[in-house]
Predicted model as a PDB file, atoms N, CA, C, CB and O in Angstrom, pLDDT in the B-factor column:
MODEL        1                                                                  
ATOM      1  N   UNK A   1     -74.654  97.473  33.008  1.00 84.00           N  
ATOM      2  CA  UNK A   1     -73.223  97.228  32.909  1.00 84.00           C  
ATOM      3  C   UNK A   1     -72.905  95.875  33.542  1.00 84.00           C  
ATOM      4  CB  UNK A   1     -72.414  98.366  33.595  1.00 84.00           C  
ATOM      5  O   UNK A   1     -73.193  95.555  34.695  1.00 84.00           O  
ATOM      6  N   UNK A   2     -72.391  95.261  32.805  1.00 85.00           N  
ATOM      7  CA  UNK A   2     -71.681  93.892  33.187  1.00 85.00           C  
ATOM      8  C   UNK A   2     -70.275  93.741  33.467  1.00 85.00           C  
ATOM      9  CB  UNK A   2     -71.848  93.000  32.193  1.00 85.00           C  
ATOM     10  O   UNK A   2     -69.458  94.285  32.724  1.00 85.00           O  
ATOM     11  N   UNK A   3     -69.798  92.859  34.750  1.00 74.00           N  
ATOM     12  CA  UNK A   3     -68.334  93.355  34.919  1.00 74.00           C  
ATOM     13  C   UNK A   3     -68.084  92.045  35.208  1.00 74.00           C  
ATOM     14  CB  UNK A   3     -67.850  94.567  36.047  1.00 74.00           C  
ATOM     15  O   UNK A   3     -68.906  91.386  35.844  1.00 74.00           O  
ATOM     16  N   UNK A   4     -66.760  91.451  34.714  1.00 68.00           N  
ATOM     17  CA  UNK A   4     -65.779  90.086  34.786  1.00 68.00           C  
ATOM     18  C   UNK A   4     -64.955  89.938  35.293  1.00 68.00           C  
ATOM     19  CB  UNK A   4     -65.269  89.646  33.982  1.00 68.00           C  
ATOM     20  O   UNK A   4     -63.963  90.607  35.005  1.00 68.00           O  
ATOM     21  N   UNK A   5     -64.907  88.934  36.382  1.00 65.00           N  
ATOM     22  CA  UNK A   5     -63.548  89.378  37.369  1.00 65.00           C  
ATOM     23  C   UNK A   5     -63.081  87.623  36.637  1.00 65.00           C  
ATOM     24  CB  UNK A   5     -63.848  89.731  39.836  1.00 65.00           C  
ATOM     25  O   UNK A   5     -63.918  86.761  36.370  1.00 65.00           O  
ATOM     26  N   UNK A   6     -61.493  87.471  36.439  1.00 65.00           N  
ATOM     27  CA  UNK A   6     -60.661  86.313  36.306  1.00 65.00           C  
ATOM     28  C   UNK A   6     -60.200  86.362  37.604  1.00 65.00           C  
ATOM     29  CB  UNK A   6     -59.565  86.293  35.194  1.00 65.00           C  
ATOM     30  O   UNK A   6     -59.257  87.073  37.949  1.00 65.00           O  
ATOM     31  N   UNK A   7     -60.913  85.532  38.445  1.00 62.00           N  
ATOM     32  CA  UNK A   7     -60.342  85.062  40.133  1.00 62.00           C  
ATOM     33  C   UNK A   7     -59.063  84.237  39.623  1.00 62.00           C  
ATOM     34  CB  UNK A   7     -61.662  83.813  41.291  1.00 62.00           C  
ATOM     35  O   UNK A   7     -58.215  84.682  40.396  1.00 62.00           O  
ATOM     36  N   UNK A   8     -58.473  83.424  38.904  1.00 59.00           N  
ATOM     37  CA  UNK A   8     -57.975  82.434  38.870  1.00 59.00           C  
ATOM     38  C   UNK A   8     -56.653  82.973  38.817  1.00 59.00           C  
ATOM     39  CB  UNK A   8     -58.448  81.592  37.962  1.00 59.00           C  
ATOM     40  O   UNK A   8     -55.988  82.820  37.792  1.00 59.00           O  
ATOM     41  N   UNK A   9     -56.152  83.648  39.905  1.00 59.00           N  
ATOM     42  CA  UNK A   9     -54.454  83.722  40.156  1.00 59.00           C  
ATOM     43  C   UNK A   9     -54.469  85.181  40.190  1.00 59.00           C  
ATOM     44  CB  UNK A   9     -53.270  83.011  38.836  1.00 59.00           C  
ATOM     45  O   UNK A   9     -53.355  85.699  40.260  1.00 59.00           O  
ATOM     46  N   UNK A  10     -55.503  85.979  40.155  1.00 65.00           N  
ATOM     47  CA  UNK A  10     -55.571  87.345  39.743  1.00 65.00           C  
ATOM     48  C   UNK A  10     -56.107  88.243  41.271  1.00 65.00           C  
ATOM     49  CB  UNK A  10     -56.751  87.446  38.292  1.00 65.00           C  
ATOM     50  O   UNK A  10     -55.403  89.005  41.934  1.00 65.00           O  
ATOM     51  N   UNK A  11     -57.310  87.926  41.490  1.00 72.00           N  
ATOM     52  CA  UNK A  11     -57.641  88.069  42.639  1.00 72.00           C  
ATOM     53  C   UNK A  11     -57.247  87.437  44.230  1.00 72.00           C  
ATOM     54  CB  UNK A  11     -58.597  87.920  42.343  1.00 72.00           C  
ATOM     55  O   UNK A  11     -56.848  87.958  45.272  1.00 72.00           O  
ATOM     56  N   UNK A  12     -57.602  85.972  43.787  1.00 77.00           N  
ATOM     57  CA  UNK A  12     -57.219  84.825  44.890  1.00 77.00           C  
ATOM     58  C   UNK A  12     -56.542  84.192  43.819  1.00 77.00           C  
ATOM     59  CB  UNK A  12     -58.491  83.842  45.785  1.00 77.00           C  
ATOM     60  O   UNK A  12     -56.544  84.077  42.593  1.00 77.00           O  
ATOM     61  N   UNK A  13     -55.601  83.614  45.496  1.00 82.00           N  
ATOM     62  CA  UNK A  13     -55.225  81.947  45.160  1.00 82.00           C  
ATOM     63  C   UNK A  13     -55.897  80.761  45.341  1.00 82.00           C  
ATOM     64  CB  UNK A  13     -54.238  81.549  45.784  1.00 82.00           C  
ATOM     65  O   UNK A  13     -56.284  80.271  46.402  1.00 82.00           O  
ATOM     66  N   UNK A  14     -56.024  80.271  44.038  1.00 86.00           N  
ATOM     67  CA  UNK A  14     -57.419  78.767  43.450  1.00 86.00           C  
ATOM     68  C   UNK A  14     -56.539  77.747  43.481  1.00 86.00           C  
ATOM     69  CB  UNK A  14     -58.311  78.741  41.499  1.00 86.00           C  
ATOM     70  O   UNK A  14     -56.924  76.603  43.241  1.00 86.00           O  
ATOM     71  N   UNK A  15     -55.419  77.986  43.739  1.00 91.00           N  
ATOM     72  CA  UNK A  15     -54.956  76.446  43.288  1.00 91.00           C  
ATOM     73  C   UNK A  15     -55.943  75.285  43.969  1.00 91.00           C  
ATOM     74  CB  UNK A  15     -53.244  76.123  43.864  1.00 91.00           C  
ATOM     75  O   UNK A  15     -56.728  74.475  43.475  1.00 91.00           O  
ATOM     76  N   UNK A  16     -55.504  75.609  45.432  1.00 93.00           N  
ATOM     77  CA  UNK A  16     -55.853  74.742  46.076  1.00 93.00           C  
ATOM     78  C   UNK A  16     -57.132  73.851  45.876  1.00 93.00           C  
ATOM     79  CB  UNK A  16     -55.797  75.252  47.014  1.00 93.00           C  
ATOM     80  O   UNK A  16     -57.031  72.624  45.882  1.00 93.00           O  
ATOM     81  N   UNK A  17     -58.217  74.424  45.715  1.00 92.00           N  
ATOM     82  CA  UNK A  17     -59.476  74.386  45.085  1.00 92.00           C  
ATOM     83  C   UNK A  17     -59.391  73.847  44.021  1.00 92.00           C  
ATOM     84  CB  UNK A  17     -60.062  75.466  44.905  1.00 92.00           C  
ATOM     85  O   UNK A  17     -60.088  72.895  43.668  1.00 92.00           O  
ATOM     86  N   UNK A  18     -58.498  74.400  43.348  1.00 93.00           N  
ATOM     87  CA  UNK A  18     -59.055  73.248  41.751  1.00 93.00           C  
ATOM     88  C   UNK A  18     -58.138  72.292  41.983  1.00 93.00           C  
ATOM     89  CB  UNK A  18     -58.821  73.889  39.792  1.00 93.00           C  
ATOM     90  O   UNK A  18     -58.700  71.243  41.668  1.00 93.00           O  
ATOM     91  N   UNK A  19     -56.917  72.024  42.398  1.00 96.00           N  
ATOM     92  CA  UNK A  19     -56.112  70.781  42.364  1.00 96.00           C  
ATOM     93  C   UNK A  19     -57.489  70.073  43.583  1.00 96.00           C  
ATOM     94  CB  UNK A  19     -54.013  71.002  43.015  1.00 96.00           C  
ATOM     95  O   UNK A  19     -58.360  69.514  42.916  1.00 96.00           O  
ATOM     96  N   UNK A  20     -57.658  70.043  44.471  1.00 97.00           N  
ATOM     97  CA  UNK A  20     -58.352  69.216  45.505  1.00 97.00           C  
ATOM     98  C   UNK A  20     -59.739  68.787  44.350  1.00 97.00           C  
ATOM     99  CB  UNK A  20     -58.812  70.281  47.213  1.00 97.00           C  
ATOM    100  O   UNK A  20     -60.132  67.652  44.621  1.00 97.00           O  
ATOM    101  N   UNK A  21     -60.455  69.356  43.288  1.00 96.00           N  
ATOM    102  CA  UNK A  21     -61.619  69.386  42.570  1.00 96.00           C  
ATOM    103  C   UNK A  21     -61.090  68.072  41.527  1.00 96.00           C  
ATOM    104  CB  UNK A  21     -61.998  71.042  41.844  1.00 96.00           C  
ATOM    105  O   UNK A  21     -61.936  67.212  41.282  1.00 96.00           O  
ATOM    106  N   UNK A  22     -59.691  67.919  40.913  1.00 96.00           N  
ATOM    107  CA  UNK A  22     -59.169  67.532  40.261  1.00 96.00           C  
ATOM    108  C   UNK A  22     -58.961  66.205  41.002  1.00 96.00           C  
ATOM    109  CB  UNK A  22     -58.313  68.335  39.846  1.00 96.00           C  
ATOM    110  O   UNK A  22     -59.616  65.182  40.806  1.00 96.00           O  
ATOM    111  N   UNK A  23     -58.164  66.328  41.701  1.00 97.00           N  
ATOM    112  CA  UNK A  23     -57.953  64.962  42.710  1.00 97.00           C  
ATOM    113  C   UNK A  23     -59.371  64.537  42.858  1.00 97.00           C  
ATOM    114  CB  UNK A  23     -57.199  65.268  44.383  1.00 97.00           C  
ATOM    115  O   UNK A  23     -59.337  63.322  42.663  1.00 97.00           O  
ATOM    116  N   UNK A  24     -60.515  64.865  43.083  1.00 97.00           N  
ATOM    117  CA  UNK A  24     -61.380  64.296  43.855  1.00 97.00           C  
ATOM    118  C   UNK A  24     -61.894  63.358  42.269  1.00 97.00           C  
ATOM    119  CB  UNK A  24     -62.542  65.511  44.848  1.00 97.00           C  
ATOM    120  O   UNK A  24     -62.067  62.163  42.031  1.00 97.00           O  
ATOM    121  N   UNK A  25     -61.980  64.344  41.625  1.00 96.00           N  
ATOM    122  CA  UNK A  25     -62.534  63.434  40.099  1.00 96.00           C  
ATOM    123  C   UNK A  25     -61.916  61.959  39.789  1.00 96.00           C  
ATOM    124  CB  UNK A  25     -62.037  64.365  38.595  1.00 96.00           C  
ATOM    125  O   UNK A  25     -62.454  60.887  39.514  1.00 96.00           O  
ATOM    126  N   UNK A  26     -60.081  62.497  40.004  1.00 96.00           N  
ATOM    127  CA  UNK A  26     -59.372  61.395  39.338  1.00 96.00           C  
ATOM    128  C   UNK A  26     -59.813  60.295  40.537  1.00 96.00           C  
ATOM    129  CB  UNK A  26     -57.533  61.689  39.049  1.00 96.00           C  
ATOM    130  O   UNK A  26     -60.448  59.433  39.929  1.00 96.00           O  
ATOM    131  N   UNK A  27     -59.761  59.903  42.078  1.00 97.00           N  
ATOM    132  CA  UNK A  27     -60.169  59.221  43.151  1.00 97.00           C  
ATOM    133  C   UNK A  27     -61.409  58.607  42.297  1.00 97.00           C  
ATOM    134  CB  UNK A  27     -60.453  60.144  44.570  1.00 97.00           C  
ATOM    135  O   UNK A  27     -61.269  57.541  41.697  1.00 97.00           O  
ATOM    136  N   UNK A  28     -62.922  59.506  42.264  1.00 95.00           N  
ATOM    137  CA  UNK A  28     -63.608  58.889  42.166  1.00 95.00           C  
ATOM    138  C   UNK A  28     -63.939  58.024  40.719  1.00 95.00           C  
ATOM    139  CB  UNK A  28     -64.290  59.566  42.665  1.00 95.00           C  
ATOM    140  O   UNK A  28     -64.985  57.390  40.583  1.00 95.00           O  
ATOM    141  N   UNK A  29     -63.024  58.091  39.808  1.00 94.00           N  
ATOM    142  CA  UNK A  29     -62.768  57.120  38.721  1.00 94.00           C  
ATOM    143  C   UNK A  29     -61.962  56.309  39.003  1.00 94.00           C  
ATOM    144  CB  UNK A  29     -62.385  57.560  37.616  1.00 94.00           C  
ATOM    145  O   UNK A  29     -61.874  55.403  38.175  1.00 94.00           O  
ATOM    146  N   UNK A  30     -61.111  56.225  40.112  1.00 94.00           N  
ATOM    147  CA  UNK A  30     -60.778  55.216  40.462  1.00 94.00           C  
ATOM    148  C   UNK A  30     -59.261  55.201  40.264  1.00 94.00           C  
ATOM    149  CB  UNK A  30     -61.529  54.304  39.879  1.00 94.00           C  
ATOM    150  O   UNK A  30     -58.774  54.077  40.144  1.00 94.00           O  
ATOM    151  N   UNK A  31     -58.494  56.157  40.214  1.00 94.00           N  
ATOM    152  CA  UNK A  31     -57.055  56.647  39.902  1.00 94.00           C  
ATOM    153  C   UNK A  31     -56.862  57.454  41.001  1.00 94.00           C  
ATOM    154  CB  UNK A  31     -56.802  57.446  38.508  1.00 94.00           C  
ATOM    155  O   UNK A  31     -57.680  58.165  41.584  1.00 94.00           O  
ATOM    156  N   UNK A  32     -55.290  57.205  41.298  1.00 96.00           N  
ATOM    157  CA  UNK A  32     -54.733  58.012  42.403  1.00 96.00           C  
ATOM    158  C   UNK A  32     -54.593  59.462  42.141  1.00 96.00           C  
ATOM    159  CB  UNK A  32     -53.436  57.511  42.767  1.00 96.00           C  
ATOM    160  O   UNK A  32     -54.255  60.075  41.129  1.00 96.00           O  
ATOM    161  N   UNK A  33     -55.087  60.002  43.807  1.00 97.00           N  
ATOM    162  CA  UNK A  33     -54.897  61.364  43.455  1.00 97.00           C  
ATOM    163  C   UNK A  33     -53.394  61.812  43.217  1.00 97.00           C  
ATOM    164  CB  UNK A  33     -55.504  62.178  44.527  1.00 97.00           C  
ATOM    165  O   UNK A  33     -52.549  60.948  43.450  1.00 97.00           O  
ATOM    166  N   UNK A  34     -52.908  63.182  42.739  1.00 97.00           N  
ATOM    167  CA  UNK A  34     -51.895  63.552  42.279  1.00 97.00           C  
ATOM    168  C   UNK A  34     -51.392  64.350  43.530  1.00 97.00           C  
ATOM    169  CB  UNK A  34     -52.076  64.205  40.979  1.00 97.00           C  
ATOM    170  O   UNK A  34     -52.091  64.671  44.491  1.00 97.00           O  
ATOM    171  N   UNK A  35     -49.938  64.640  43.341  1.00 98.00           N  
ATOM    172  CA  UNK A  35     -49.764  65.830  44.248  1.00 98.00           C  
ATOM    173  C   UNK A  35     -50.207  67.204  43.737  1.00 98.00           C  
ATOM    174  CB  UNK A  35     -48.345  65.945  44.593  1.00 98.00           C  
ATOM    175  O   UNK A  35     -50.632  67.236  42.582  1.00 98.00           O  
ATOM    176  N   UNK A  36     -50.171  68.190  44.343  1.00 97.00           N  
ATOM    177  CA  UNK A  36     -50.989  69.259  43.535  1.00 97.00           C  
ATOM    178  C   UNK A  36     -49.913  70.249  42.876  1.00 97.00           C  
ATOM    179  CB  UNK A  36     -52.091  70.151  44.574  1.00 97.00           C  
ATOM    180  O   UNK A  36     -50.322  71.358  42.531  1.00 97.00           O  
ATOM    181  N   UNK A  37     -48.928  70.009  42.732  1.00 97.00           N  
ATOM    182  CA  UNK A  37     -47.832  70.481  42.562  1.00 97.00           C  
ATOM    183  C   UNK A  37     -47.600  70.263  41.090  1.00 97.00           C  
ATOM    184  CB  UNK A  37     -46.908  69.950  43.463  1.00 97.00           C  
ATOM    185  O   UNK A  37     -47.106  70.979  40.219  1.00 97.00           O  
ATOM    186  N   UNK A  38     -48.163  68.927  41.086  1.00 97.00           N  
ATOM    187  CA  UNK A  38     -47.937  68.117  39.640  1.00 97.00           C  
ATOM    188  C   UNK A  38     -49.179  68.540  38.596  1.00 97.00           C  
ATOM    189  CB  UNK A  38     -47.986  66.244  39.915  1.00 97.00           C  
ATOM    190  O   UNK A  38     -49.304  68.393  37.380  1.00 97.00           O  
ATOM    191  N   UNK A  39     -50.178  69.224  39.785  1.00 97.00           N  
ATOM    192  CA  UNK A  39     -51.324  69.601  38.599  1.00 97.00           C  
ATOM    193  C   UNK A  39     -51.538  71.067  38.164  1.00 97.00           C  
ATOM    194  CB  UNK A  39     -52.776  69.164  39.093  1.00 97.00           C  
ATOM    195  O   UNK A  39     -52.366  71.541  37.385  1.00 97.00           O  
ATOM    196  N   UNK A  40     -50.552  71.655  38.891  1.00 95.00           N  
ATOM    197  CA  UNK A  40     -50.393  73.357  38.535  1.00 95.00           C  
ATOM    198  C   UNK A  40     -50.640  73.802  37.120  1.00 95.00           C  
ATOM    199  CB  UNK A  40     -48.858  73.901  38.812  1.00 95.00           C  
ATOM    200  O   UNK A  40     -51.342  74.703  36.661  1.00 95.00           O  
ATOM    201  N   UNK A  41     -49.628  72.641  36.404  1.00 95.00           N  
ATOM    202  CA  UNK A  41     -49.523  73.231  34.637  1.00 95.00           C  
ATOM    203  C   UNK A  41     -51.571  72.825  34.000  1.00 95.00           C  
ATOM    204  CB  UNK A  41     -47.720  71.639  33.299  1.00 95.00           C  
ATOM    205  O   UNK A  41     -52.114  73.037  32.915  1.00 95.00           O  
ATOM    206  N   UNK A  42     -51.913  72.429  34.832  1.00 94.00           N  
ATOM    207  CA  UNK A  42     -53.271  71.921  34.447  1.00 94.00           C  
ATOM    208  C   UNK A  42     -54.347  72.929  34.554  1.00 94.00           C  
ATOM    209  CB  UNK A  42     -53.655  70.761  35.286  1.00 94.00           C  
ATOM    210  O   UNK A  42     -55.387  72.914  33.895  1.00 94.00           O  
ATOM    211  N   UNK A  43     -53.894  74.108  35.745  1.00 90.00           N  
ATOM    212  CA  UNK A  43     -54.781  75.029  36.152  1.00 90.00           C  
ATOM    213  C   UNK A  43     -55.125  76.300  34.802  1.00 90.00           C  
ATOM    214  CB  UNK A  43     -54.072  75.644  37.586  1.00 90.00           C  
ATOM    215  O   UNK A  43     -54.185  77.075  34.623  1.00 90.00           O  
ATOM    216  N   UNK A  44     -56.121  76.477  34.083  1.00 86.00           N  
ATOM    217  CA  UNK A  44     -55.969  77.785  33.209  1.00 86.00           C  
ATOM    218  C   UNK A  44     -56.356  76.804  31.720  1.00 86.00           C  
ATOM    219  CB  UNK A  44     -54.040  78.730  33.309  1.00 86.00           C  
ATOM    220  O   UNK A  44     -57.451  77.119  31.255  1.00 86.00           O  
ATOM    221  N   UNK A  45     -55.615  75.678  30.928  1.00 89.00           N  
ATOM    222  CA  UNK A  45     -56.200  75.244  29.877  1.00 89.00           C  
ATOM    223  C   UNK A  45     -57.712  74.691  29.928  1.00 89.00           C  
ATOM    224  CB  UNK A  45     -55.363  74.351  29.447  1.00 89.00           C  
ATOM    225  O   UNK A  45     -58.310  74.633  31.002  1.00 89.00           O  
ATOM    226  N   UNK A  46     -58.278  74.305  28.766  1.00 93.00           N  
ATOM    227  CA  UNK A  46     -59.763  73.612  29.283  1.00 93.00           C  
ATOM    228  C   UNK A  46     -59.132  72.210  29.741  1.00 93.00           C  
ATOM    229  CB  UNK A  46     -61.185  73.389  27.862  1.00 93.00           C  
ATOM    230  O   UNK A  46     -58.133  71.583  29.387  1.00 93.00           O  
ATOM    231  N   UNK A  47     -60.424  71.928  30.938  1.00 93.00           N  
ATOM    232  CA  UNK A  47     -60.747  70.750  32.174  1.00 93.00           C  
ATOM    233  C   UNK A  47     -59.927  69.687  31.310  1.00 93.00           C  
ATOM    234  CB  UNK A  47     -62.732  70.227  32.581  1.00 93.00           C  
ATOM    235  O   UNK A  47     -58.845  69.144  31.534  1.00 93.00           O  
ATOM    236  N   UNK A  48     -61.039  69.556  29.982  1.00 95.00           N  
ATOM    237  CA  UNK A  48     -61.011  68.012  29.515  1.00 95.00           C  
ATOM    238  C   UNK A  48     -59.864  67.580  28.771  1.00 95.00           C  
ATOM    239  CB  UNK A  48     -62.169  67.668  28.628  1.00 95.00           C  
ATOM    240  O   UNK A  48     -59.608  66.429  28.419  1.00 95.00           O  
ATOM    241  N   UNK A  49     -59.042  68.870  28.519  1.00 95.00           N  
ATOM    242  CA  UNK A  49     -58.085  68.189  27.935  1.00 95.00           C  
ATOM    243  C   UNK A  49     -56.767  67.908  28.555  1.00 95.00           C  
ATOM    244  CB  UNK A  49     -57.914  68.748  26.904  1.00 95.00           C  
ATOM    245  O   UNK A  49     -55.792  67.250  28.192  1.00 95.00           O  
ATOM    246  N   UNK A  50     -57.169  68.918  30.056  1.00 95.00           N  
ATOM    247  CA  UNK A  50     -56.441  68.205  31.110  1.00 95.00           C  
ATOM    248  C   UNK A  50     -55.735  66.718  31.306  1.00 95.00           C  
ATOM    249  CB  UNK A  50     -57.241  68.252  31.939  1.00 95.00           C  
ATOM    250  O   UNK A  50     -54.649  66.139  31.272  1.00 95.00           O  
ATOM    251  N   UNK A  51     -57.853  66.437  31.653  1.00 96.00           N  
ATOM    252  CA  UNK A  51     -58.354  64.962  32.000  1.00 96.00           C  
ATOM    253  C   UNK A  51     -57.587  63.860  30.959  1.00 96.00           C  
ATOM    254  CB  UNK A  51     -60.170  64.869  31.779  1.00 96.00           C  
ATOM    255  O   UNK A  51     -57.196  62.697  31.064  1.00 96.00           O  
ATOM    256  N   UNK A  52     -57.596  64.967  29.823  1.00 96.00           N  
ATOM    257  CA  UNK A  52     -57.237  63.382  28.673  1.00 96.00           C  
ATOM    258  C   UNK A  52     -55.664  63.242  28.901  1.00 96.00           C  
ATOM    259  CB  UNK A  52     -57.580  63.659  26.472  1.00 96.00           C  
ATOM    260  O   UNK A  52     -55.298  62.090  29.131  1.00 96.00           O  
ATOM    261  N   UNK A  53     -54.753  64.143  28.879  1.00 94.00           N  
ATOM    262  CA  UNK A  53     -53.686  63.736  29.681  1.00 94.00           C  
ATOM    263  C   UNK A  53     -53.239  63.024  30.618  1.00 94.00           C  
ATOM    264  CB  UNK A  53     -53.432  64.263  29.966  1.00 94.00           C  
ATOM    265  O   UNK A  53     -52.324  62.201  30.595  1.00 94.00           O  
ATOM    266  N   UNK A  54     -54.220  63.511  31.858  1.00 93.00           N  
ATOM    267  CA  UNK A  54     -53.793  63.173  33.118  1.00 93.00           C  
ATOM    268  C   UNK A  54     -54.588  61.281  33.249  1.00 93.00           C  
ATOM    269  CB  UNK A  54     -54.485  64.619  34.390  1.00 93.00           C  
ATOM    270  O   UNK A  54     -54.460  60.508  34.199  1.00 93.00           O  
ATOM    271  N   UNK A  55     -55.249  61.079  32.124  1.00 93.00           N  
ATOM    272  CA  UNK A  55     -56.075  59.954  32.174  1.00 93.00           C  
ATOM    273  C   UNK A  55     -55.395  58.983  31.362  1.00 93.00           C  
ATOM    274  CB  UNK A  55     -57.474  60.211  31.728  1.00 93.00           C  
ATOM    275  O   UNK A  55     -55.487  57.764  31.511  1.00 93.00           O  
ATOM    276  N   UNK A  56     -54.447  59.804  30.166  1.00 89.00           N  
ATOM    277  CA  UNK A  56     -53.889  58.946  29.048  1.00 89.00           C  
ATOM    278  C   UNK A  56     -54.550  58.489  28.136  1.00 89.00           C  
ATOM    279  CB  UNK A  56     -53.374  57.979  29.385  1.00 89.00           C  
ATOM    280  O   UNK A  56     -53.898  57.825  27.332  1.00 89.00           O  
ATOM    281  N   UNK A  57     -55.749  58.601  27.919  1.00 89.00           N  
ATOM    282  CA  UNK A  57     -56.272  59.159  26.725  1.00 89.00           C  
ATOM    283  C   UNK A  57     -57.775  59.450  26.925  1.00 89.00           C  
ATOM    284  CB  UNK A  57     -56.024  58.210  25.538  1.00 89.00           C  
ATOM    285  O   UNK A  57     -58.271  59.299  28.042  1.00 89.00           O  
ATOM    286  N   UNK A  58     -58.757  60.002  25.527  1.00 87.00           N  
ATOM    287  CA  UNK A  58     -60.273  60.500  26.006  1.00 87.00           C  
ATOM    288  C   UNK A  58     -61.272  59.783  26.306  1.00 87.00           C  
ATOM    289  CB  UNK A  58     -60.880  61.184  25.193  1.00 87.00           C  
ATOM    290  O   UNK A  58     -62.408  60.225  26.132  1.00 87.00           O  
ATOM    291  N   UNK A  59     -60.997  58.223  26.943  1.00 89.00           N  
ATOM    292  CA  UNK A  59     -62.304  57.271  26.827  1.00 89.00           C  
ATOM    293  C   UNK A  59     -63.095  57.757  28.669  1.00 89.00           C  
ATOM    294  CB  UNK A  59     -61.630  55.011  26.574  1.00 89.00           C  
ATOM    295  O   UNK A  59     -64.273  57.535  28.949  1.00 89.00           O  
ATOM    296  N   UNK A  60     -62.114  58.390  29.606  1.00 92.00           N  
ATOM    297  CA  UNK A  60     -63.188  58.872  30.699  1.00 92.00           C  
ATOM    298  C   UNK A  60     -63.034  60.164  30.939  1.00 92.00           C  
ATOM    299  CB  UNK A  60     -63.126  58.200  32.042  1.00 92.00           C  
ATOM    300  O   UNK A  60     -63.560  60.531  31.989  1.00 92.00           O  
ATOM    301  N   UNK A  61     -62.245  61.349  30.040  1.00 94.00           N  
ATOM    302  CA  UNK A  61     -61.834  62.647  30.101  1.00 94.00           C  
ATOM    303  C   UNK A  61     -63.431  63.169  30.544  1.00 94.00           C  
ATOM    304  CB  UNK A  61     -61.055  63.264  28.562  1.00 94.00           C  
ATOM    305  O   UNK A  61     -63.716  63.740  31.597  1.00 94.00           O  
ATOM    306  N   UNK A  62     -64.375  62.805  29.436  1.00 93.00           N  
ATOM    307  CA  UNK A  62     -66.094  63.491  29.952  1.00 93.00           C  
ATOM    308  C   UNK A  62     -66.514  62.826  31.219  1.00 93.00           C  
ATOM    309  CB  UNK A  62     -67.550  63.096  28.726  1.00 93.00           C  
ATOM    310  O   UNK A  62     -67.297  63.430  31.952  1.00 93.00           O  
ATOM    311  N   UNK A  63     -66.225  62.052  31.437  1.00 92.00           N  
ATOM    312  CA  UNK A  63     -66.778  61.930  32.789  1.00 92.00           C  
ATOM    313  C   UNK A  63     -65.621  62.254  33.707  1.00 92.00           C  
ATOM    314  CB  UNK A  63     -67.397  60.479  33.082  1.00 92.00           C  
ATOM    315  O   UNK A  63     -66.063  62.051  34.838  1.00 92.00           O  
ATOM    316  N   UNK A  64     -64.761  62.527  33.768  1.00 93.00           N  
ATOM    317  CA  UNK A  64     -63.908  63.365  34.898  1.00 93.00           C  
ATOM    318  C   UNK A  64     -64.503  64.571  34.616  1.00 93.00           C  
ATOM    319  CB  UNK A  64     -62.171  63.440  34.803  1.00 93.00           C  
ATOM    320  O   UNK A  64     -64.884  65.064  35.677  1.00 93.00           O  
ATOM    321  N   UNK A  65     -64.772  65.313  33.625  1.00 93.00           N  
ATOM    322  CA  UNK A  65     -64.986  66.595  33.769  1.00 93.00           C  
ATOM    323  C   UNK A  65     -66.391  66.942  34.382  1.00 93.00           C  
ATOM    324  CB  UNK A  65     -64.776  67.177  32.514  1.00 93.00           C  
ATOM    325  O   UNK A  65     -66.629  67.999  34.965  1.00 93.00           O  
ATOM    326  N   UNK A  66     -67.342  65.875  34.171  1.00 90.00           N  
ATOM    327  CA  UNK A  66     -68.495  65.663  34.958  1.00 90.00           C  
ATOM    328  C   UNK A  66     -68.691  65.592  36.231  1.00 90.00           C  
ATOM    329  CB  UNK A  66     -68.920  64.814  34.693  1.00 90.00           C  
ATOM    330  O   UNK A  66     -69.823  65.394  36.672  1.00 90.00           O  
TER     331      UNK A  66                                                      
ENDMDL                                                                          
END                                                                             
């Protein structure tokens, strides 16, 4: 038997964790981190299409998600 837990707002609270994971990406490409407030709506869709938003378009979305 195999069992699936969705931690992500269900069990714990992740924000923190993935906004700080998020910030650290956008920093190390060389863009300011965000407040984490601003990256809430980001938490739950896929990473990269986050990234291509939050980057303005897909030329470093794969390597943020990297």
């Amino acid at each position: 038997m195999t069992a699936f837990f969705d931690l992500d707002g269900c069990l714990v609270d992740s924000r923190a964790a993935i906004t700080a994971a998020m910030n650290h990406a956008l920093v190390s490409l060389g863009f300011a981190p965000r407040p984490a407030r601003e990256l809430y709506p980001y938490i739950g869709p896929p990473l990269r299409a986050a990234f291509i938003e939050l980057l303005g378009g897909e030329p470093r979305a794969d390597e943020a998600v990297d």
